[in-house]
Each structure stands twice: as C-alpha cells, then as structure tokens.
Residue, then its C-alpha position, 0 to 999 in steps of 0.5 A: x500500500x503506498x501513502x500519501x504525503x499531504x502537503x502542508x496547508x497553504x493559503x487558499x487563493x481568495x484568502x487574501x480578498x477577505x484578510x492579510x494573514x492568518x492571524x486575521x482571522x482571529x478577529x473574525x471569530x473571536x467574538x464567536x463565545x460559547x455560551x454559558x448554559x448551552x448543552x453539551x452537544x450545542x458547545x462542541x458543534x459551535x467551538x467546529x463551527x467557530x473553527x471551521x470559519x477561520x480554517x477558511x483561510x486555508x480552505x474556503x469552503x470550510x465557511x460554507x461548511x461552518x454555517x451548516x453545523x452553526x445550524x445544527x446547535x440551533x436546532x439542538x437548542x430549539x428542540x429542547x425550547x419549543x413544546x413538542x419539538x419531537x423530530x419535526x424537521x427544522x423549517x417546522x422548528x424555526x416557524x414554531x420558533x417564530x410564531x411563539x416568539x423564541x425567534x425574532x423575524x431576523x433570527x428566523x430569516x437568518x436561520x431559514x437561509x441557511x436551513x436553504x443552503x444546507x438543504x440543498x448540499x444534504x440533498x444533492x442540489x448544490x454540489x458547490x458552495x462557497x460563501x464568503x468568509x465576512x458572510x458566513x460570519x455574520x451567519x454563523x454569529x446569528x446562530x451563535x447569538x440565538x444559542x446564547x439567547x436561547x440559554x439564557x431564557x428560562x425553559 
C-alpha cells in the first residue's frame, strides 16, 4: 500500500480578498463565545463551527461548511425550547420558533437561509458552495447569538 504525503496547508487563493494573514482571522471569530448554559452537544458543534470559519483561510469552503453545523446547535437548542419539538424537521422548528416568539423575524430569516443552503448540499442540489468568509460570519454569529439567547431564557 503506498501513502500519501499531504502537503502542508497553504493559503487558499481568495484568502487574501477577505484578510492579510492568518492571524486575521482571529478577529473574525473571536467574538464567536460559547455560551454559558448551552448543552453539551450545542458547545462542541459551535467551538467546529467557530473553527471551521477561520480554517477558511486555508480552505474556503470550510465557511460554507461552518454555517451548516452553526445550524445544527440551533436546532439542538430549539428542540429542547419549543413544546413538542419531537423530530419535526427544522423549517417546522424555526416557524414554531417564530410564531411563539423564541425567534425574532431576523433570527428566523437568518436561520431559514441557511436551513436553504444546507438543504440543498444534504440533498444533492448544490454540489458547490462557497460563501464568503465576512458572510458566513455574520451567519454563523446569528446562530451563535440565538444559542446564547436561547440559554439564557428560562425553559
């Protein structure tokens, strides 16, 4: 069996369209704080996101691939705050969360979009999707601020 040697990671060529250097990417992230409070599960899910969004850096995608699993701890979070959450899926999730006033119409806007762009890779439909970096941010952040809001208001 041969191996192969991986290269060492260098910086993907639209990198420097968002940041000068790596460590630029720190201030994109480093607001993105863990919530006290927020279940286990939600936690690890939200510190891959966060690290995947300044992996972007190396890898662009990786921000498409950040605002996927930012969703995945909202709808962890969502499911232990909305009555009868059950299995319902996640489109369900954010109308109930909407309706009943867990989630503001932006929150909701936000998590409906990218419920949208992750369906569409889930499923088949979009093969390829690259986010800008500054976007994804900015999506992964609102699920980060919704787990943190969520955590904080009694159950």
């Amino acid at each position: 069996m041969t191996t192969q040697r991986l290269p060492f990671p260098v910086p993907d060529e639209r990198a420097h369209l968002f940041v000068d250097s790596y460590a630029d990417m720190h201030d994109l992230v480093e607001d993105l704080v863990v919530p006290a409070g927020a279940p286990e599960a939600a936690a690890t899910v939200l510190r891959t996101a966060r690290e995947l969004l300044r992996q972007s850096y190396y890898c662009y995608e990786f921000s498409t691939v950040a605002v996927m699993h930012s969703l995945i701890a909202v709808e962890i979070v969502l499911r232990d705050r909305i009555p009868d959450a059950g299995t319902k899926p996640l489109f369900q999730l954010i109308k109930q969360g909407a309706d009943a006033g867990v989630l503001t119409t932006r929150q909701a806007e936000h998590l409906d979009y990218g419920r949208k762009i992750r369906n569409g890779m889930a499923h088949g439909q979009t093969t390829h999707a690259a986010m800008p970096p500054a976007m994804a941010a900015e999506m992964v952040t609102t699920s980060f601020a919704i787990v943190s809001e969520l955590c904080a208001a009694p159950a």
